[in-house]
Every structure is written in structure tokens, then in C-alpha cells.
C-alpha positions in Angstrom: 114.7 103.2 111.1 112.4 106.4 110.4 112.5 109.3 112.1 109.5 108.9 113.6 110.5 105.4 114.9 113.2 107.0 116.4 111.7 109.9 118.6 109.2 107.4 119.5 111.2 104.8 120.7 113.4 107.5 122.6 110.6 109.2 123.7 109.2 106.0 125.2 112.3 104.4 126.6 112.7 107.8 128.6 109.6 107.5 130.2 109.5 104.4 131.4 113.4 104.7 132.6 111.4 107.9 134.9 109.1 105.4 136.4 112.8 103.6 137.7 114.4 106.8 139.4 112.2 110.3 139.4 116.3 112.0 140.5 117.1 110.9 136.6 115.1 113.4 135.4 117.3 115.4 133.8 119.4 112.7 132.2 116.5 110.4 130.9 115.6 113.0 128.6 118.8 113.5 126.8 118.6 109.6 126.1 118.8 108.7 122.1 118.6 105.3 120.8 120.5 104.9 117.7 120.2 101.3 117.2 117.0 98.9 115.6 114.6 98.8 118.5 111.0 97.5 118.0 108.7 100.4 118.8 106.6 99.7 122.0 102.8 100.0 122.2 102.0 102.8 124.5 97.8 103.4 123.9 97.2 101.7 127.3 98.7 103.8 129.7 102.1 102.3 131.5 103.1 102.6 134.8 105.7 105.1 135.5 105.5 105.7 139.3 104.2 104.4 142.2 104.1 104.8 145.7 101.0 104.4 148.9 98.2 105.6 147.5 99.5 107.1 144.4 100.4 106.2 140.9 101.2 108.0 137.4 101.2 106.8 134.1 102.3 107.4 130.2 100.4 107.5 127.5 100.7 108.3 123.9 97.0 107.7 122.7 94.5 110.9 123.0 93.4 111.5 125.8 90.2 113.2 125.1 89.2 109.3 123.9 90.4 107.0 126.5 87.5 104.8 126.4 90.3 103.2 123.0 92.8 101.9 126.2 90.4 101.1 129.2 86.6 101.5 130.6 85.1 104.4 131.3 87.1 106.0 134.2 89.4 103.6 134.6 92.1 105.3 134.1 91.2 108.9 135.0 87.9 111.2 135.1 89.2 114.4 134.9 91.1 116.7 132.0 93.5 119.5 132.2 95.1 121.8 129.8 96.8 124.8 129.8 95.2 128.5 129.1 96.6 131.7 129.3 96.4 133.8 132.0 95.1 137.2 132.3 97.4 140.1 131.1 99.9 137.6 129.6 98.7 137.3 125.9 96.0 139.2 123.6 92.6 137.2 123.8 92.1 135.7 120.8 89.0 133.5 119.5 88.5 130.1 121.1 88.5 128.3 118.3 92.0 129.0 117.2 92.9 127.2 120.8 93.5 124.1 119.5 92.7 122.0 122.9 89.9 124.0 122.8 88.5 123.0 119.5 89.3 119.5 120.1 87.6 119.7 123.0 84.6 121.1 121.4 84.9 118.2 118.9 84.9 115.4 121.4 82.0 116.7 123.3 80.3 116.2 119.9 81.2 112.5 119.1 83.2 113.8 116.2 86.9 112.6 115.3 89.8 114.4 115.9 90.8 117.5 113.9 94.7 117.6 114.1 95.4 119.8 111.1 92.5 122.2 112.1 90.3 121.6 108.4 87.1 120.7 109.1 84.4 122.6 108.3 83.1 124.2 112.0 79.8 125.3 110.6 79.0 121.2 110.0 79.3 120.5 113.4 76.4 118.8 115.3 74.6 120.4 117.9 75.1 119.1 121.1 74.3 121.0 124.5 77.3 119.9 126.5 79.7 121.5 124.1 77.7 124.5 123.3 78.3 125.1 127.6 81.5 123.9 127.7 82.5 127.0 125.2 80.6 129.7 127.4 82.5 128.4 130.0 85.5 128.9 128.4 84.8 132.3 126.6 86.2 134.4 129.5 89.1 132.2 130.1 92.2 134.4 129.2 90.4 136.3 132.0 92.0 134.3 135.1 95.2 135.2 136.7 97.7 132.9 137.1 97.7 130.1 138.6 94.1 129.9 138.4 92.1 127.6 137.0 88.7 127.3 134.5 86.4 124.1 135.5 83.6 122.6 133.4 81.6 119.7 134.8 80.7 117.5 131.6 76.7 117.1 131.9 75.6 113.2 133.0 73.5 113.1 129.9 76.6 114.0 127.4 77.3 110.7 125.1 80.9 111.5 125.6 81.1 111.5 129.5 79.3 108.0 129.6 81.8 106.6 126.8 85.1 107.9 127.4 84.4 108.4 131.8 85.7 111.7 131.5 83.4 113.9 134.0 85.3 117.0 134.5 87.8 119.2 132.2 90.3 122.1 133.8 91.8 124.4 131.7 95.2 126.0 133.9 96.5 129.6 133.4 99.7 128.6 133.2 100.7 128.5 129.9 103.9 129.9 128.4 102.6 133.6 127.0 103.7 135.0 124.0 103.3 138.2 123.2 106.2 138.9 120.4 104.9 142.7 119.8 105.0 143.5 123.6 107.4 143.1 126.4 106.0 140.7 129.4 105.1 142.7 132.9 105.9 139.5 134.5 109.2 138.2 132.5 110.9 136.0 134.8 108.4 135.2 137.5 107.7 131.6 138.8 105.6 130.2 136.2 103.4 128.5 139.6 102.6 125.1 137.8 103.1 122.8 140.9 100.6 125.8 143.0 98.4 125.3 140.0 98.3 121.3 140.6 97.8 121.5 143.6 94.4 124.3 143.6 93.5 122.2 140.8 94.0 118.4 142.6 92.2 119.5 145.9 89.1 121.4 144.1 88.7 117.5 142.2 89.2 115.8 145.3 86.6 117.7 147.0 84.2 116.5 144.4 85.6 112.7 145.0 87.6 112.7 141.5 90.5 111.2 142.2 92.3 110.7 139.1 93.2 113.4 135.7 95.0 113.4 132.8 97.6 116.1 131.9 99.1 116.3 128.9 102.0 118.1 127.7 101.7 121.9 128.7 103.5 124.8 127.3 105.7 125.9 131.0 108.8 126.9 131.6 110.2 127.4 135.2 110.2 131.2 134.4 108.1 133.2 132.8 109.7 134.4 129.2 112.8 131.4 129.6 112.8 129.2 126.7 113.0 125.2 127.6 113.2 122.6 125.0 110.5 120.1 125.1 112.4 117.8 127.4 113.1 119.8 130.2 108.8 120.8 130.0 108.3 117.5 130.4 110.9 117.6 133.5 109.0 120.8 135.1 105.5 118.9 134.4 106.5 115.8 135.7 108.2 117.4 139.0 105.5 119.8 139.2 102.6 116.7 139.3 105.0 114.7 141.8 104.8 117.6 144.1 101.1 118.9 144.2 99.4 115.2 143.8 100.6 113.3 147.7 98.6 115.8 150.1 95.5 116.3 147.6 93.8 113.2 147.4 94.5 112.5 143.7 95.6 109.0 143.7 95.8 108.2 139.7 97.8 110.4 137.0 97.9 109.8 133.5 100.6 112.1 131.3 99.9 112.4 127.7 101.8 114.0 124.9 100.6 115.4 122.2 97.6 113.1 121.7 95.4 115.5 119.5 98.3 116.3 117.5 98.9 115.0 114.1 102.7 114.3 115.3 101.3 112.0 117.8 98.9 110.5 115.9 101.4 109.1 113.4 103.3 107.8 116.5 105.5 110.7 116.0 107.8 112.5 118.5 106.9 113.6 121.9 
């Protein structure tokens, strides 16, 4: 079995284990399968959770094109990523933010661009994107735990294929600042407060379903956590914020605009 087999087998079987017993958490992600296993399909999103009112789901397809696993807004109509917040990183151009740029490209009806090598100056002009990116140019501005929205126009190509009608960007990201010490080293990293801002400002607007992929968090600010215990924090975070805000669908996503993913790598 290849290792990509393997990390997505044992990637997979420990998220649909979650979906059994949400208390597992921090056992399910330790799981390993060492023996032959076929690898599962996981494009169309699978139930991990669900209680009155509220469910969440996996995915490992992109989620910036979910019109390849459903109809439009089936599964969710809103985005969010993670940004970083002000005073916890140097600002640096938008298009070396990968979600970002992939972003960018969606809103264009182009393809993916995992390994960051197309040619930006071919891109195709399209109104939607051209806003989202002023929306986004004074991002690093907001303070954690707050949050960026961008309302995708009715007339963009992309909302009316992929359903996808609104896109958050979070300040909650990990910062790193290797030449500088962090003011805030330590602190809550807020990510379920984030949720939840971010869950009632959607609901208000009658979206009641998003997509969140995986986000660079820890629990504190300048703690290093493996990928697995992220996912825990994300997962708990989600759980927490989502019952009192009105969001009734969530769909969690690795690292669908990565190349890793793409090659149904690990999560």
C-alpha cells in the first residue's frame, strides 16, 4: 500500500469514527491502519454528526467546486478561511495567500492552481473577483477574532454553478513572525468566538450552511499542534459555536486546493 493510500485511508477512517463519538476526539486521530484497506470515496461529503437541527460533514474534494459532489447549495452556501489578524504577522501581498489566489481563480472559472505556476497576468477578467480582492486587500487589518465577508455577486458564473454565495475569511490564523517575538504568545487563539460572530452574521442573512476547511489554529497563540490535534480544536471549536446560531449544515474540508489532497494524499 502507498503512502498516500495509507494517510488517506487513516485519515478517512478517523473521521467517520468522530461522526460515532465527538468525546473520541483525541484518540481517533492517533488511529493508523497498517493493513490492505480499499480506499473509500470521500468527494460527496459524509455524514459525521448529527443531532435536531444540525449536521456536519467530511469532505476531501475542493471545496471552492462543490457543484463536482452535489447541486448548487446543497451542501453549503457559504466559505471560510483563515487570515491573519492585525499586529500578528507582516502584511504581505495577497496573492502569495494561497486560499486567496485560489479564490481568485475560482471566481474566474479557471482550474485550480495547487503548485502556485500559472501565469497571473493570463487571467480573465471577471468583476466578481476583481471586488472580491479589494475586499480582501486590507484584511491583515482586523483584530482577532474578526472576520472579512464578501457577498459573491448574483451575476458571477461561479455563484450560480458551485451555490456558493458568500466567502469569510477569519483572523485566526496561527501567526508567524520568526524575526519577532509575538505581543500576544499564549493567548486564546478565540476560534470557537470566531465561529460563532461568523455563524450568526450568516444566519442573519438566512445562510444556513458553510464550509471550513482545515485552518492553521492552535489553542494558544505561539503553541505548536500537529495536524491532528487542529483538526481536534476545529472540530470542537465548530460543535460549540454552530447549536445557538442558526447554522444547521457544516461541511469540513482538508486540504482541497492542495496538491496533497488532490492526489488523495494526506489530511
Amino acid at each position: 500500500m502507498s503512502s498516500a493510500g495509507k494517510y488517506l485511508v487513516t485519515g478517512v477512517a478517523a473521521i467517520l469514527l468522530l461522526g460515532l463519538n465527538f468525546a473520541t476526539l483525541p484518540r481517533v486521530f492517533e488511529a493508523s491502519v497498517a493493513a490492505e484497506e480499499p480506499a473509500l470515496d470521500t468527494a460527496r461529503p459524509v455524514l459525521l454528526f448529527s443531532r435536531a437541527n444540525f449536521s456536519s460533514f467530511y469532505t476531501s474534494a475542493d471545496i471552492l467546486h462543490p457543484e463536482a459532489f452535489g447541486a448548487p447549495g446543497e451542501f453549503y452556501e457559504a466559505v471560510l478561511f483563515d487570515i491573519l489578524a492585525a499586529g500578528e504577522g507582516e502584511p504581505f501581498p495577497l496573492n502569495r495567500l494561497t486560499w486567496v489566489r485560489q479564490i481568485d481563480r475560482a471566481l474566474r472559472m479557471l482550474p485550480p492552481d495547487p503548485r502556485l505556476e500559472a501565469d497571473e497576468r493570463e487571467r480573465s477578467a471577471e468583476p466578481a473577483a476583481e471586488e472580491f480582492l479589494r475586499t480582501f486587500a486590507g484584511a491583515w487589518r482586523t483584530a482577532r477574532p474578526g472576520f472579512v465577508a464578501f457577498r459573491v455577486p448574483e451575476s458571477s458564473n461561479f455563484r450560480r454553478r458551485s451555490g456558493i454565495t458568500r466567502i469569510i475569511g477569519l483572523a485566526v490564523k496561527e501567526p508567524h513572525s520568526p524575526d519577532k517575538p509575538l505581543l500576544n504568545q499564549g493567548n486564546d487563539s478565540l476560534l470557537a468566538p470566531g465561529f460563532e460572530a461568523v455563524f450568526e452574521a450568516l444566519s442573519r442573512e438566512k445562510v444556513r450552511s458553510v464550509a471550513i476547511p482545515f485552518l492553521s489554529v492552535s489553542e494558544r497563540l505561539g503553541e505548536y499542534a500537529p495536524e491532528a490535534k487542529r483538526w481536534q480544536i476545529i472540530l470542537e471549536a465548530a460543535n460549540q459555536a454552530a447549536p445557538d446560531t442558526g447554522i444547521r449544515k457544516i461541511v469540513f474540508g482538508a486540504w482541497g486546493i492542495d496538491e496533497r489532497n488532490l492526489r488523495g494524499a494526506r489530511l
